[in-house]
C-alpha positions as CSV (number, residue, x, y, z in Angstrom):
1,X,28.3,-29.3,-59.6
2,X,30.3,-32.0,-58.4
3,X,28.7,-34.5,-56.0
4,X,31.3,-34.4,-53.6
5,X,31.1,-30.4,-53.7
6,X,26.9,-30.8,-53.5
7,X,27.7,-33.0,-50.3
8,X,29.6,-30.8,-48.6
9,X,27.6,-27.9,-49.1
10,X,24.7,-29.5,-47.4
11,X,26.5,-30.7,-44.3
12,X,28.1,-26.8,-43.8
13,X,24.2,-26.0,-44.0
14,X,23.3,-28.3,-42.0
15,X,25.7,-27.2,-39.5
16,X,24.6,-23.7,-39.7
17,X,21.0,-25.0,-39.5
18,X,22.2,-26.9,-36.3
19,X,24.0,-24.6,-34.7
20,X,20.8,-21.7,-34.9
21,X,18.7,-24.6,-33.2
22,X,21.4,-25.3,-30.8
23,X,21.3,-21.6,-30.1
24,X,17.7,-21.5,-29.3
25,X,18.0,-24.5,-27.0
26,X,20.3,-23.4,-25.2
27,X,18.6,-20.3,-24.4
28,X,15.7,-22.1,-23.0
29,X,16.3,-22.0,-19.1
30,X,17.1,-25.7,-18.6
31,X,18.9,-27.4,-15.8
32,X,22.2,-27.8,-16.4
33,X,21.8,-31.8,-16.8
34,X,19.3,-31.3,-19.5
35,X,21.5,-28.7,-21.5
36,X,24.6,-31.2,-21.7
37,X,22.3,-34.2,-22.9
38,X,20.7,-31.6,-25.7
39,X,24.2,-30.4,-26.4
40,X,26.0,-34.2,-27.1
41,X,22.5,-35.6,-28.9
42,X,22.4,-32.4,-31.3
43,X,26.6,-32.6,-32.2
44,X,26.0,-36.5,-32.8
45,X,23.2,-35.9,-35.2
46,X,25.7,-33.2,-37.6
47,X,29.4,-35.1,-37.0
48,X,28.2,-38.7,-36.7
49,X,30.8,-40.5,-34.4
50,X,30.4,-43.3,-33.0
51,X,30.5,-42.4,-29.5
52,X,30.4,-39.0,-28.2
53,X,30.3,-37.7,-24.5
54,X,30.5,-34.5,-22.5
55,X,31.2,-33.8,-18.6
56,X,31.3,-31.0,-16.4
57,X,32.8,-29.5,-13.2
58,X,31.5,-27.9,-10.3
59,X,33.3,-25.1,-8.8
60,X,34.8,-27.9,-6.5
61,X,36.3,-29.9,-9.3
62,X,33.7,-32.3,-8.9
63,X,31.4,-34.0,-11.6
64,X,28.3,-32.1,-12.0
65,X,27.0,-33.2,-15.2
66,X,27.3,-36.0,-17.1
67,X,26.0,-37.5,-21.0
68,X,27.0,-40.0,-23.1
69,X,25.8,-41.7,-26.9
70,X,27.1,-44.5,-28.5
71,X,29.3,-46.0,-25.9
72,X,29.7,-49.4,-25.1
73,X,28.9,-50.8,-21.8
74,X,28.0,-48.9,-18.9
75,X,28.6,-44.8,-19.1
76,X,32.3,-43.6,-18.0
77,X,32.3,-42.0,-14.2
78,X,32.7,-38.3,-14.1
79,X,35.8,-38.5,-12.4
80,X,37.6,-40.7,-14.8
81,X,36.8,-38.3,-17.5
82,X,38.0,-35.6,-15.1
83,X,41.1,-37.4,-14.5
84,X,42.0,-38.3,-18.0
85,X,44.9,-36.8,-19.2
86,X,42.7,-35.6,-22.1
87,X,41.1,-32.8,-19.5
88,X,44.5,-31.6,-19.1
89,X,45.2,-31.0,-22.5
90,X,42.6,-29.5,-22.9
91,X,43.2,-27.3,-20.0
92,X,46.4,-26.5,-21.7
93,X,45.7,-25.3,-24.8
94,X,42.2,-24.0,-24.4
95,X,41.0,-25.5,-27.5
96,X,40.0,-28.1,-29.8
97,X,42.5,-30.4,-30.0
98,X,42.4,-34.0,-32.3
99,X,44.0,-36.9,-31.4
100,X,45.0,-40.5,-32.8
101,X,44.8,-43.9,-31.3
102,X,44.3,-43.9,-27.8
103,X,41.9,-44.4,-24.6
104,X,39.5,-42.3,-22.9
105,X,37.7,-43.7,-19.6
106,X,38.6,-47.1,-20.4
107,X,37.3,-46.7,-24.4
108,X,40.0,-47.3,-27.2
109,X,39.6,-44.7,-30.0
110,X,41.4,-44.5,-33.6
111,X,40.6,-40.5,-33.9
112,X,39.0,-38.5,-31.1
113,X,38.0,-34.4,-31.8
114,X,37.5,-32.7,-28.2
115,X,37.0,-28.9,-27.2
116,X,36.5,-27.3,-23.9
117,X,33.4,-25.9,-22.7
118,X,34.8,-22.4,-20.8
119,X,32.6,-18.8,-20.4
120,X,35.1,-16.2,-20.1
121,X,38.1,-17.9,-19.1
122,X,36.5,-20.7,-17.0
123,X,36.5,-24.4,-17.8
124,X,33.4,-25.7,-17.1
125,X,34.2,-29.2,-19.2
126,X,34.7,-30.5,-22.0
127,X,33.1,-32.1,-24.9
128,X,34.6,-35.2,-26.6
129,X,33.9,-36.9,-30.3
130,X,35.3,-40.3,-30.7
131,X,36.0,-42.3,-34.1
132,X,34.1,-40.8,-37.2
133,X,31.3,-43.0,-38.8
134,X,31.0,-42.6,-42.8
135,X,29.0,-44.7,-44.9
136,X,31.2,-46.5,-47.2
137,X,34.5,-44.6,-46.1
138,X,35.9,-46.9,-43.6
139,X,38.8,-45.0,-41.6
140,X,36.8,-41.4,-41.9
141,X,38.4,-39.1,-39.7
142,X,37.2,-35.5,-38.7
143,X,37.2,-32.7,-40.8
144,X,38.5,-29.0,-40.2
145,X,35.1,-28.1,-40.7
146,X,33.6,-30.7,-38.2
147,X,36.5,-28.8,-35.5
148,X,35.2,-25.6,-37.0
149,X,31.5,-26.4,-35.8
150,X,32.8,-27.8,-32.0
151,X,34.4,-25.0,-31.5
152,X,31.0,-22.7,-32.5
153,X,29.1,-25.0,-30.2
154,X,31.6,-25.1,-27.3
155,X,31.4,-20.9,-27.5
156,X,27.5,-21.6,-27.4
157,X,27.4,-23.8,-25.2
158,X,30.1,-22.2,-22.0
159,X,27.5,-18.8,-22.3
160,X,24.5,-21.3,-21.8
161,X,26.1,-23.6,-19.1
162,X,27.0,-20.6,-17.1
163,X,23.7,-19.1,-17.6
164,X,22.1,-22.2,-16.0
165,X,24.4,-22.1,-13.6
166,X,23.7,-18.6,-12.4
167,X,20.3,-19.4,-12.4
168,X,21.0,-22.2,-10.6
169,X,22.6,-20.3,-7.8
170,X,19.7,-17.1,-8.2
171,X,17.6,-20.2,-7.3
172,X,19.5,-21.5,-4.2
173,X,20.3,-17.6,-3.1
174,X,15.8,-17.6,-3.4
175,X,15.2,-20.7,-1.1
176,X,18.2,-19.2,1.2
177,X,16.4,-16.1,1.2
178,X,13.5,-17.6,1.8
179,X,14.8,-19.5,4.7
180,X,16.4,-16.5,6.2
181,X,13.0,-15.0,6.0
182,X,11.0,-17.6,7.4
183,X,13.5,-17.6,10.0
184,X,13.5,-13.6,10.6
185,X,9.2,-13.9,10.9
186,X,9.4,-16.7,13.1
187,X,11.9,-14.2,15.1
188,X,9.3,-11.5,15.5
189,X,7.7,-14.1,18.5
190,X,10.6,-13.3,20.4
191,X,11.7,-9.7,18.9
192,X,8.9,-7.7,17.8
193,X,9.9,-4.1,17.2
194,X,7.8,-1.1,16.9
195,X,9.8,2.1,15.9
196,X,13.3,2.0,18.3
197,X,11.3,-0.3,21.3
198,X,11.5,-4.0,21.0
199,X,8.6,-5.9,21.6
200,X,9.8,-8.7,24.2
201,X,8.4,-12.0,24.4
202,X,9.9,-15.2,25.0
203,X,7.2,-16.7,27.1
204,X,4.9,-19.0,25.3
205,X,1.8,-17.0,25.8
206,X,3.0,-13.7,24.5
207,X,5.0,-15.4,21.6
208,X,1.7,-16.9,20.5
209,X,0.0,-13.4,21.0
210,X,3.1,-11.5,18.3
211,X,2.6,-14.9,16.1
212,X,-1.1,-13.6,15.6
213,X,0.0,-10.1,14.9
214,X,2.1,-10.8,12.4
215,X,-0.3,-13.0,10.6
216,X,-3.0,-10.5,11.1
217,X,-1.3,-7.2,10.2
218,X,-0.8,-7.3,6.4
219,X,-5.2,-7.7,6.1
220,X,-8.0,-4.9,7.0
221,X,-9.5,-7.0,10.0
222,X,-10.4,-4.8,12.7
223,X,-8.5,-6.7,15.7
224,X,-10.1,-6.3,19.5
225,X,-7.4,-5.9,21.6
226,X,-7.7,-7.2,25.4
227,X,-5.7,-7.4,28.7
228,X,-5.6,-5.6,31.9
229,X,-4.0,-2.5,32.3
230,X,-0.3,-1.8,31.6
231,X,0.2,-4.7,29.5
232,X,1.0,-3.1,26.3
233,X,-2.1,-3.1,24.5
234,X,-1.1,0.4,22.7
235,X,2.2,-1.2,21.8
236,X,0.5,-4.7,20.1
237,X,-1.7,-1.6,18.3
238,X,1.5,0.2,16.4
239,X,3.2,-2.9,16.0
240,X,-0.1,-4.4,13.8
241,X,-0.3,-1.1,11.9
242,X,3.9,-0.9,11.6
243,X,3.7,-4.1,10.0
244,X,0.3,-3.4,7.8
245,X,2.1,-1.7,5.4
246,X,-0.6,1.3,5.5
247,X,0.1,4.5,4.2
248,X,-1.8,6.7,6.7
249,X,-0.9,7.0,10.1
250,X,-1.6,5.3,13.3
251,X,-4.1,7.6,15.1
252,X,-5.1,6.5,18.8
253,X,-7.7,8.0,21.1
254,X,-9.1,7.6,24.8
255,X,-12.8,6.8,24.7
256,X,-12.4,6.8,28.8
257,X,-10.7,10.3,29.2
258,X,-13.4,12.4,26.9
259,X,-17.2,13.1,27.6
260,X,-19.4,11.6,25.2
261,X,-20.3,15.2,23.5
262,X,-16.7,16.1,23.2
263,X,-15.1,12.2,21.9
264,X,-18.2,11.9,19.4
265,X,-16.4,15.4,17.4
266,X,-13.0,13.7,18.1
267,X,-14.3,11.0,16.3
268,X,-16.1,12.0,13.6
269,X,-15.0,15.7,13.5
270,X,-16.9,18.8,13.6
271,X,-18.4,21.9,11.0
272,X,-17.1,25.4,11.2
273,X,-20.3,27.2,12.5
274,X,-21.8,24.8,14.9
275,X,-21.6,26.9,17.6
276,X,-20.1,30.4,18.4
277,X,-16.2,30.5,17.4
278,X,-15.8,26.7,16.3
279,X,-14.1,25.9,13.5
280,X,-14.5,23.5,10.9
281,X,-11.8,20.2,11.9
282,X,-11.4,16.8,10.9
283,X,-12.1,14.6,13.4
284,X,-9.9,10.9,13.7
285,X,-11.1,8.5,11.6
286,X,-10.2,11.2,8.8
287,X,-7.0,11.5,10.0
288,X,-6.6,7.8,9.9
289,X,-7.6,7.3,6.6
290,X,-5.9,5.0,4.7
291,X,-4.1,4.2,8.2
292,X,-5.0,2.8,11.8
293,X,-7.3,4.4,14.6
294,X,-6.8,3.0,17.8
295,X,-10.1,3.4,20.2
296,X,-8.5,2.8,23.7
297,X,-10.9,1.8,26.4
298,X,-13.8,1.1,23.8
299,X,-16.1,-0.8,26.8
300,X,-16.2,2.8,28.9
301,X,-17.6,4.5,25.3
302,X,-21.7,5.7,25.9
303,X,-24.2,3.5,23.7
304,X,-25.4,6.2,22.1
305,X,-22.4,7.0,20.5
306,X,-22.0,3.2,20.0
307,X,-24.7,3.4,17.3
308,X,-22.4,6.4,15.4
309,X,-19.4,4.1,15.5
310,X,-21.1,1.3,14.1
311,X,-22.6,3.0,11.0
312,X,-19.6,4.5,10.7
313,X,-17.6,1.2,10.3
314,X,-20.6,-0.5,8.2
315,X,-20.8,2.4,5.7
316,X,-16.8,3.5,5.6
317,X,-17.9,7.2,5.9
318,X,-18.4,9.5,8.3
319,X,-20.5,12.7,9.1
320,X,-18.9,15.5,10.9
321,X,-21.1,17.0,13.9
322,X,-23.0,19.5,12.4
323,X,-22.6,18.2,9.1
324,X,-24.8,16.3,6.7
325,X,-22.1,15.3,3.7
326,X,-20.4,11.9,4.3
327,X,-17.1,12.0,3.9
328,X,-15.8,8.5,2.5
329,X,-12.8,7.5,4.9
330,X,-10.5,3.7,4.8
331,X,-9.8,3.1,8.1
332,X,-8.6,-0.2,10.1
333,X,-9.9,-0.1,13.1
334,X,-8.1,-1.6,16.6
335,X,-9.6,-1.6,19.4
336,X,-8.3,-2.0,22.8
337,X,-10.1,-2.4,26.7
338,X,-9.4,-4.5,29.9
339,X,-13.1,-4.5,30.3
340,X,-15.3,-7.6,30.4
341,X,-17.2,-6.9,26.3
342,X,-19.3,-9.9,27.1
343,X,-20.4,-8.7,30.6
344,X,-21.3,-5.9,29.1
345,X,-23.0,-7.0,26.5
346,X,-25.7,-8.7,28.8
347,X,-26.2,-5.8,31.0
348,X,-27.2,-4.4,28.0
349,X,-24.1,-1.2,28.2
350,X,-22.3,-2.7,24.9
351,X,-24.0,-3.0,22.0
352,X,-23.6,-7.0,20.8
353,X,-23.3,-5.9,16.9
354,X,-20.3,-3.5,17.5
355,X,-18.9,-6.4,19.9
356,X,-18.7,-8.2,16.6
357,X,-17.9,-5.7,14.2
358,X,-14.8,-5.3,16.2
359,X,-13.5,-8.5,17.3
360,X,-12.6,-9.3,13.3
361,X,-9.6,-10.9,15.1
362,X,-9.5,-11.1,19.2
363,X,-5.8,-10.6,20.6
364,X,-5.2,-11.9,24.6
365,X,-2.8,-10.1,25.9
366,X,-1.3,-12.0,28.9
367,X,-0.4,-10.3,32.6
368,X,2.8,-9.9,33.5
369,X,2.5,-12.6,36.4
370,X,2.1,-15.3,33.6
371,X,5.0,-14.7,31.3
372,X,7.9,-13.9,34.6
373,X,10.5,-15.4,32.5
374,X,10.5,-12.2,30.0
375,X,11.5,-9.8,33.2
376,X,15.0,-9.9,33.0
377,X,14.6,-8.9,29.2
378,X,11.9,-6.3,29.8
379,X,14.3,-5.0,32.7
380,X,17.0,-4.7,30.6
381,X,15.3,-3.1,28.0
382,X,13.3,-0.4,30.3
383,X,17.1,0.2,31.9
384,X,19.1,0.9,28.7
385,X,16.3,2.9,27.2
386,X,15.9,4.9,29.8
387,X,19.8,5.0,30.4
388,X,20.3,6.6,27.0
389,X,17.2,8.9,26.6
390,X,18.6,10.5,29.8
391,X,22.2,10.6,29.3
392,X,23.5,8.1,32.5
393,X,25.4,5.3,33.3
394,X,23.8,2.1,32.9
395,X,23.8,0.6,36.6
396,X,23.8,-3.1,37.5
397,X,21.2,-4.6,39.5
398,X,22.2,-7.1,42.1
399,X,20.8,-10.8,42.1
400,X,18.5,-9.3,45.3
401,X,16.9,-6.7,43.3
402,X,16.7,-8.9,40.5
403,X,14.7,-11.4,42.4
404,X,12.7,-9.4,44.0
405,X,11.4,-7.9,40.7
406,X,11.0,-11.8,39.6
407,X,9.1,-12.4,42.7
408,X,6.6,-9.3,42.1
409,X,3.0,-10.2,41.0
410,X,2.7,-6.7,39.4
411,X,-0.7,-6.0,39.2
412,X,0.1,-2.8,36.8
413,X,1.8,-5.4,34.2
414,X,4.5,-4.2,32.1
415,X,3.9,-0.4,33.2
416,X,4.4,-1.1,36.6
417,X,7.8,-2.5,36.0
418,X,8.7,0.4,33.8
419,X,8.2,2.6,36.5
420,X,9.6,0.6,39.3
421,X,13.3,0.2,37.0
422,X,13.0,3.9,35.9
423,X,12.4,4.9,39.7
424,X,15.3,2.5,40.9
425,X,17.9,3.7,38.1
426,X,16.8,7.6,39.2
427,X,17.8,6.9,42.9
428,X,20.6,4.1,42.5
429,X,24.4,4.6,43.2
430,X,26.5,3.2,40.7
431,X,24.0,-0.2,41.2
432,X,20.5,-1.5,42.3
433,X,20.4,-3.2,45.2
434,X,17.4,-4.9,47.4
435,X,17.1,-2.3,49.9
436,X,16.5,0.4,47.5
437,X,14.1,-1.6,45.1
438,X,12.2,-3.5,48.7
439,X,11.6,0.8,49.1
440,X,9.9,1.4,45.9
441,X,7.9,-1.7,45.7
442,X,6.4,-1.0,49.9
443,X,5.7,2.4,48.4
444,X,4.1,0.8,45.6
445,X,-0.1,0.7,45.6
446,X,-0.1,-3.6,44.6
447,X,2.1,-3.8,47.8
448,X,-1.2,-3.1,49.9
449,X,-2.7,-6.4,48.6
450,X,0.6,-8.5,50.1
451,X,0.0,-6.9,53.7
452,X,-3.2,-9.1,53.7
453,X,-1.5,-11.9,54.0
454,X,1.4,-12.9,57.3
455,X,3.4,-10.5,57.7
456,X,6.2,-11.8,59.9
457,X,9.3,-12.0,58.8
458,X,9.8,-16.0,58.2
459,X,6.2,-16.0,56.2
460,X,7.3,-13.7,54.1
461,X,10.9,-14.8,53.1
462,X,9.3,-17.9,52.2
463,X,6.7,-17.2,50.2
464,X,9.6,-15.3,48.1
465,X,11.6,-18.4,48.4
466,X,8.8,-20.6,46.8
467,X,8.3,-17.9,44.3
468,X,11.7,-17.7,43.1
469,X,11.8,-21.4,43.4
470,X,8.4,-21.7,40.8
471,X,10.0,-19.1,38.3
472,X,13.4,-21.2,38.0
473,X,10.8,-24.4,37.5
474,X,12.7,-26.1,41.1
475,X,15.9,-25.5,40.1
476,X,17.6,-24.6,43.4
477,X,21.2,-23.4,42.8
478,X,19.6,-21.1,40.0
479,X,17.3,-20.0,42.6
480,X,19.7,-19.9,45.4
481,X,22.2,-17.3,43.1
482,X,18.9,-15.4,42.3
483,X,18.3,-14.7,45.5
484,X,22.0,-13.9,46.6
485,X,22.6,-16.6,49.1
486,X,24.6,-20.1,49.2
487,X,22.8,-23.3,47.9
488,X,23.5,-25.3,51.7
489,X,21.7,-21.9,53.2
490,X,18.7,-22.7,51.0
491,X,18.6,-26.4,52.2
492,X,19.0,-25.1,56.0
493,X,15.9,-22.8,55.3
494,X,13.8,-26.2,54.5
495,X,13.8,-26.2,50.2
C-alpha cells in the first residue's frame, strides 16, 4: 500500500474516531459556551488550520457564543463575524461553502472552509476553518473529505446546540417558576383560601398568623389554636389541613357542647353491646385517621378525660368505650379555645403535659379590633358570598354604613360582622345605608358596652370621628369621605 493511500486512510479514521467522541461530547449537558469551545478545539485537532473560530446567535440576532484557536491578536467580536458577508452566504446556501483569498473580522485568509450550524431549519451560527497547515506542503488547501467531516460535525453539532439551548430555557422557565411560586406562597398572607372562602388578611398581624400556617401545614405538629370567639379559629384549622396534603378528612368536634360521658365516645368511639341497643361506632380520631381532628374549645374539656386524650396522642391508638383492643389511628391533631391554658393550668383544671402535647406550634389569632383595615375586604366578601348563595342583587353600602362598620369594636370578631352584613343585605333596598346598619348594630348585644360611656349626641359623634380618624392613620379627607361629609365640615367640627 502506497504511503499516500496509508495516510489517508488514517486521517478518514481519525475522523470517524473524532466525530464518535465529538458525539459523546456533545451529548454531555454543557452550557452552550462550553459546547462551541469543545466543538472548534476537537475540528482543529482532525483538519489542522491555522486559525479556526465559531459564533452563534441568540434568538435576537445577537452574539451568544463565542470561540476562537489560532488567531492572531485579540479574538474577533461576535458582531463582526455576524456581520461578515461570510454569515450571509452561508445563510444563503445552507451549506459548506470554500472560499479563496479574502478577509474575515479583520483576518486575511488564502482558503477558508465554513458551514452553518442550523437544527431543523434554524441558523444558530456558523463554524469557520481558515488557511490549511500541512507539514512540508506549503499552499495545502482543504479537502472534499475535510468539507465532508464539517458538514457531519455541523449536523452534530445544531442537534447539540439546540439541546443546550432548550435546556437552557427549561432552566430559566424553573427559576421563573420558582419565582412565580415564591411569589404565589408569599400571596397566601394576603389570600388564603380554604375550599370557595378566601382567607382575608392584609393587616400585619393576621398576615404573620397565615405566614405560620403555611409553614406549619405540610408537618405532623399538633398546632394550639387561640383567639376569642368569632375570629376564625375553625377556618385557620381547614386551611392547615387543606394545605397538609393529608389524605383523611378534616374532622372537628365541640369539647364545650357535649357532657364528658357522651364527648369521651365521640372521641374515642364506642363497642356494640355496652349497654342495651348501642351499637358498635367509630368514634373521631378514627375518622380522622390519616387526616385532621379539630378539638374546639379544648380548655372547657373535664380532666378526667384529659388523661384519655393524652395517652391517646402519646401512644397513636385508641380504645373504644367498652373496648379493650387498641386500634392504631395517625391523626394531626389542632386544637382550638379562647380560654386562658395557662390560667388554667395553675388552678390546676388543665392538665400542664397535654398543655404541651398540644401547643407543638401556638397560632394567635388577632381580634377584629386590631386588624380594622381588612373590613372593607371581609365585608365585601361576606356580601358577595352571601349575595350568590341566596340568589340577590349585590347592594352597595354607603360611605355611612361603611364607617360605621370601621368604627365598630366588634367584640364577636369576624362572626359578628358576618352577621351584621348578612342582616343589613336581608333588610336593604337596593343599598345599605347608616340608618339601617345604626339599627342592627343598637340591636346588637356589644352595643350595651358603648351605652356605658356619654351618650349625648356631640360625645358620641366624636368618638366616631376620632375612630375613623385612627383607622385612616390622620388622614382627614380619607376620613371625611368615610364618613360622608365635606373636608371644611370636619375642620368646623374641631379635627
Amino acid at each position: 500500500m502506497r504511503p499516500d493511500v496509508n495516510l489517508a486512510e488514517k486521517r478518514r479514521i481519525l475522523q470517524l474516531e473524532t466525530l464518535y467522541d465529538l458525539a459523546l461530547a456533545l451529548q454531555a449537558q454543557q452550557a452552550e459556551g462550553e459546547l462551541v469551545e469543545e466543538l472548534v478545539q476537537r475540528v482543529v485537532a482532525v483538519t489542522d488550520p491555522a486559525a479556526a473560530v465559531a459564533v452563534t446567535r441568540d434568538a435576537y440576532g445577537r452574539p451568544h457564543a463565542l470561540s476562537t484557536a489560532g488567531w492572531e491578536g485579540p479574538p474577533p467580536a461576535g458582531e463582526a463575524l455576524l456581520e461578515a458577508p461570510l454569515w450571509r452566504e452561508l445563510l444563503a446556501e445552507g451549506k459548506p461553502i470554500s472560499r479563496t483569498g479574502g478577509t474575515l473580522a479583520g483576518r486575511r485568509y488564502e482558503d477558508l472552509l465554513a458551514t452553518p450550524l442550523a437544527y431543523r431549519g434554524v441558523f444558530l451560527g456558523y463554524l469557520a476553518l481558515l488557511d490549511k497547515e500541512v507539514r512540508g506542503e506549503p499552499g495545502a488547501r482543504f479537502t472534499p473529505d475535510d468539507r465532508r467531516f464539517l458538514d457531519s460535525v455541523a449536523a452534530l453539532a445544531g442537534a447539540a446546540l439546540d439541546s443546550a439551548r432548550q435546556r437552557e430555557k427549561l432552566a430559566s422557565q424553573r427559576e421563573r417558576l420558582a419565582e412565580e411560586n415564591k411569589a404565589l406562597k408569599g400571596r397566601l398572607a394576603t389570600e388564603g383560601r380554604v375550599g370557595e372562602r378566601k382567607v382575608v388578611a392584609t393587616a400585619p398581624a393576621m398576615r404573620r398568623v397565615l405566614e405560620i400556617v403555611e409553614r406549619v401545614a405540610p408537618r405532623g405538629v399538633n398546632v394550639l389554636v387561640r383567639g376569642e370567639s368569632g375570629t376564625g379559629k375553625e377556618l385557620v384549622a381547614k386551611l392547615l389541613h387543606d394545605l397538609s396534603g393529608r389524605e383523611g378528612a378534616l374532622i372537628a368536634i365541640n369539647c364545650a357542647a357535649l357532657p364528658e360521658s357522651l364527648l369521651e365516645s365521640e372521641l374515642f368511639g364506642i363497642e356494640g353491646g355496652v349497654a342495651t341497643g348501642v351499637q358498635a361506632r367509630p368514634g373521631r380520631f378514627e375518622l380522622a385517621d390519616r387526616g385532621t381532628l379539630l378539638l374546639d374549645e379544648i380548655g372547657d374539656m373535664q380532666v378526667s378525660l384529659q388523661v384519655k386524650l393524652l395517652r391517646a396522642l402519646q401512644e397513636r391508638e385508641v380504645v373504644r368505650v367498652g373496648g379493650r383492643r387498641p386500634i392504631p389511628v395517625d391523626v394531626r391533631l389542632v386544637a382550638a379555645t379562647h380560654q386562658d391554658l395557662e390560667a388554667l393550668v395553675a388552678r390546676g383544671q388543665f392538665r400542664e403535659d397535654l398543655y404541651y402535647r398540644l401547643k407543638g406550634v401556638e397560632v394567635e389569632l388577632p381580634p377584629l379590633r386590631e386588624r380594622r383595615q381588612d373590613i372593607p375586604l371581609l365585608l365585601r366578601a361576606f356580601t358577595e358570598e352571601f349575595c350568590r348563595r341566596e340568589g340577590i342583587p349585590v347592594p352597595q353600602f354607603r360611605p355611612e354604613a361603611l364607617a360605621l362598620l370601621l368604627a365598630h369594636d366588634y367584640p364577636g370578631n369576624v362572626r359578628e360582622l358576618q352577621n351584621l352584613v348578612e342582616g343589613a343585605v336581608s333588610l336593604a333596598e337596593g343599598e345599605v345605608d347608616g340608618e339601617l346598619l345604626r339599627s342592627l348594630l343598637v340591636a346588637s348585644p356589644s352595643a350595651e358596652t358603648e351605652r356605658t360611656d356619654s351618650l349625648d349626641l356631640d360625645s358620641v359623634e366624636r368618638r366616631h370621628i376620632v375612630r375613623v380618624l385612627q383607622l385612616t392613620g390622620g388622614n382627614k379627607s380619607e376620613a371625611a369621605k368615610l364618613l360622608g361629609l365635606d373636608r371644611k365640615t370636619l375642620q368646623r367640627k374641631g379635627f
